[in-house]
Residue, then its C-alpha position, 0 to 999 in steps of 0.5 A: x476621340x478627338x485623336x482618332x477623327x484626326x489620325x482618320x482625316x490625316x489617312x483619308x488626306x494621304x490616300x488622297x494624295x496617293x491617289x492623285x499621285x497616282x493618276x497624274x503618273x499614270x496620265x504623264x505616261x500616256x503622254x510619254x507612250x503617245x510620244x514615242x509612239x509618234x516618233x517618226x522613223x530615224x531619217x537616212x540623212x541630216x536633211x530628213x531632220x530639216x536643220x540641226x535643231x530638228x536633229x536636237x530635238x529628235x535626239x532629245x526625244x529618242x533619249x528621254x525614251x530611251x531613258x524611261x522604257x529601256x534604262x540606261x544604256x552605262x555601267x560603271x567601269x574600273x578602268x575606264x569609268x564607264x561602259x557601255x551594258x552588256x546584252x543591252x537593247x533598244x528598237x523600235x521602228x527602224x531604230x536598232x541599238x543592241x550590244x553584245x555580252x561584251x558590252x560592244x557594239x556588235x553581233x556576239x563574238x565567240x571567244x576564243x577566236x575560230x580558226x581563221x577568222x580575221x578579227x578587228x576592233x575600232x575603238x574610239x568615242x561616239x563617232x565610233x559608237x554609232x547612231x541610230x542604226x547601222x547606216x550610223x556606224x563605220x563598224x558595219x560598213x567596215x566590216x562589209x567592205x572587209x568582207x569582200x576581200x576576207x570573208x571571215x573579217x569580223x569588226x568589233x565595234x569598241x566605241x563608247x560616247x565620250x571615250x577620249x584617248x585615255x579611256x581608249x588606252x584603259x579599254x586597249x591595255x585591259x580588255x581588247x588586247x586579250x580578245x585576240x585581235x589581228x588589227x586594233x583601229x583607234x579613231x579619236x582626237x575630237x574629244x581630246x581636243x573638245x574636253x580640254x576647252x572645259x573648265x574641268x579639264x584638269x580633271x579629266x587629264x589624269x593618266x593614271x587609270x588605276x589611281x582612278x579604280x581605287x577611287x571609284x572602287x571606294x565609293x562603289x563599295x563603301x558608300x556612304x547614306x547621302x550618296x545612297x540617297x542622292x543615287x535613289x532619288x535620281x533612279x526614282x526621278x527617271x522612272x517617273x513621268x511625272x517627276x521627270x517633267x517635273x524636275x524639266x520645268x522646274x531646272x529647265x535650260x531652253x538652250x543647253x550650251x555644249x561650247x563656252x564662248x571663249x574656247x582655247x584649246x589647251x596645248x597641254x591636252x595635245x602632248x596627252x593626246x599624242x602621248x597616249x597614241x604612243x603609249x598605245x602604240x608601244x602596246x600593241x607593238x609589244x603585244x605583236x598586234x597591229x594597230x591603225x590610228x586615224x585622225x577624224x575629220x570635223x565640221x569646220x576644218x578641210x570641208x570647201x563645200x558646206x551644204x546648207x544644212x551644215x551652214x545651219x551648224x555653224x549658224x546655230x554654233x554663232x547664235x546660240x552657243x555664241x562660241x568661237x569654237x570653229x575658229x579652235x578646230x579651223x586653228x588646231x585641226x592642221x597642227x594636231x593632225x601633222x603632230x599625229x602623223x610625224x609619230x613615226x609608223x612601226x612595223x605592227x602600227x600605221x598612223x593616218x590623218x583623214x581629217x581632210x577626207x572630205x574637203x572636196x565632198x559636194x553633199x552634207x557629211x556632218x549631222x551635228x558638229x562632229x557626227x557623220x552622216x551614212x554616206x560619211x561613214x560608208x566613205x570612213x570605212x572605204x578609206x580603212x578598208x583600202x588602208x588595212x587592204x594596203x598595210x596589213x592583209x598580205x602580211x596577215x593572211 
């Protein structure tokens, strides 16, 4: 009799606490739906964010929203490691972020190729991606600006957040280069350059993509019961509200530093980064495909008129990140960019340096530390468009 009060009152207790569990679930969620729901429209500019840490914490925001009704928008990747989901949406106000059933950043794209149609890829990280909308992408203004010289010109928005030259090279010589493109434009070096002041660079320089497949193959196919577990516990964290906060305020960084205080960028990352422009360039002028590579223009390099809102980047960078970092770009930027722009053009390929594009630029060009404004991208895509109109059309068409 004894036992069975016991095993009764231990019931009771469970359901209890279920139930409390469950309340407080169904409590954060509404918490989480009222956020979302108060979350203001993406502004047209960086001054609608007020400074950059209105422009964080927006961002913090939209991701954590994101994340808990939509999931993530990666998969995983043989080559490349990571991916952006094919068939993958997310809108709501004047946020539109979808991709297409090739996983890319744009409208579907019919394989084979229509007769005729002029077909262009830009690859390279989150600059290239995009935000939060078109206004956000240097694809969409591309496109626009092609449009009025081909009207069959159709730009393939390529980009993943985080991509650097060797995942772009992976993504070139596996996938892009059988999709047909007539022009494949790689806009990179930030990252390159950024990675390589982080302690686990060394990491991240292997060159051998596949050595990387079979490693991630392994544990993709051969699990083992703790990473099985670990995998779970992190899925069911980020489908709970409550767990997710809770797990917030109990590891929480009030100011999470995307710079170290010691930046160096390592000389060894620059000969992978032009290593790697050559290798893709020897791809495509294997494969008779042309190919423009861009060097990206970043805040703290080649810009004499900051707005106050950029001075508000650089004043955070000085007082929270605490890092040396713009002294790195204003250093390295000139170098790299020259470096890039001596590796001599080819028939097929052309090199272009635009990390000055916007030296004599009045208003504010930068959202963050190396993210554009629209105006920016709509100038990037002008000074493309008048490049490939230049270099490639007339032998194209």
């Amino acid at each position: 009799m004894m036992k069975d009060e016991v095993l009764k009152k231990a019931a009771i207790s469970l359901i209890i606490f279920l139930l409390l569990l469950g309340l407080l679930e169904f409590g954060f969620r509404i918490r989480r739906s009222a956020i979302f729901r108060e979350l203001p429209s993406a502004p047209d500019s960086a001054e609608g964010f007020g400074d950059l840490r209105g422009f964080l914490d927006y961002v913090k925001k939209l991701g954590d929203a994101q994340s808990f009704f939509y999931g993530t928008g990666a998969i995983y990747s043989p080559y490349t490691v990571t991916a952006l989901k094919p068939n993958f949406g997310f809108k709501t106000k004047n946020i539109d972020y979808t991709t297409n059933s090739f996983g890319f950043r744009s409208k579907e794209m019919i394989v084979p190729k229509p007769k005729g149609d002029f077909r262009v890829f830009i690859l390279g990280g989150s600059t290239v991606e995009g935000g939060f909308n078109e206004k956000w992408m240097i694809s969409s203004y591309l496109e626009e600006e092609l449009k009025k010289i081909i009207p069959s010109a159709e730009v393939i928005n390529a980009g993943v957040v985080g991509y650097f030259s060797q995942q772009e090279l992976a993504l070139l010589e596996t996938e892009i280069s059988d999709l047909e493109p007539d022009l494949v434009i790689i806009f990179d070096g930030r990252n390159d350059l950024y990675y390589s002041i982080l302690p686990d660079w060394k990491g991240r320089k292997n060159g051998d993509y596949f050595a990387n497949q079979r490693i991630l193959d392994s544990f993709v196919n051969y699990p083992s019961l703790r990473s099985l577990l670990a995998y779970d516990a992190k899925v069911l964290i980020k489908k709970s509200a409550f767990l997710t906060d809770l797990f917030r305020v109990a590891f929480r960084r009030h100011d999470f530093k995307v710079y170290p205080e010691n930046a160096r960028i390592k000389e060894a990352a620059i000969d992978l980064y032009l290593n790697n422009l050559k290798i893709e360039k020897e791809i495509l002028d294997n494969k008779n495909i042309k190919g423009l590579f861009v060097f990206q223009p970043t805040l703290g390099y080649c810009k004499d008129n900051l707005s106050s809102y950029e001075n508000s980047v650089l004043e955070y960078f000085r007082a929270v990140e605490k890092t040396n970092w713009i002294d790195q770009v204003k250093e390295y930027w000139p170098r790299v960019g020259k470096l890039m722009a001596d590796i001599p053009d080819s028939q097929n390929v052309k090199i272009s340096d635009l990390s000055c594009l916007f030296k004599d630029f009045k208003n504010t060009a930068y959202v963050d530390g190396v993210h554009y404004v629209p105006e920016s991208y709509r100038l990037i895509a002008e000074r493309l468009a008048k490049i490939i109109e230049n270099n490639f059309l007339p032998k194209t068409l």
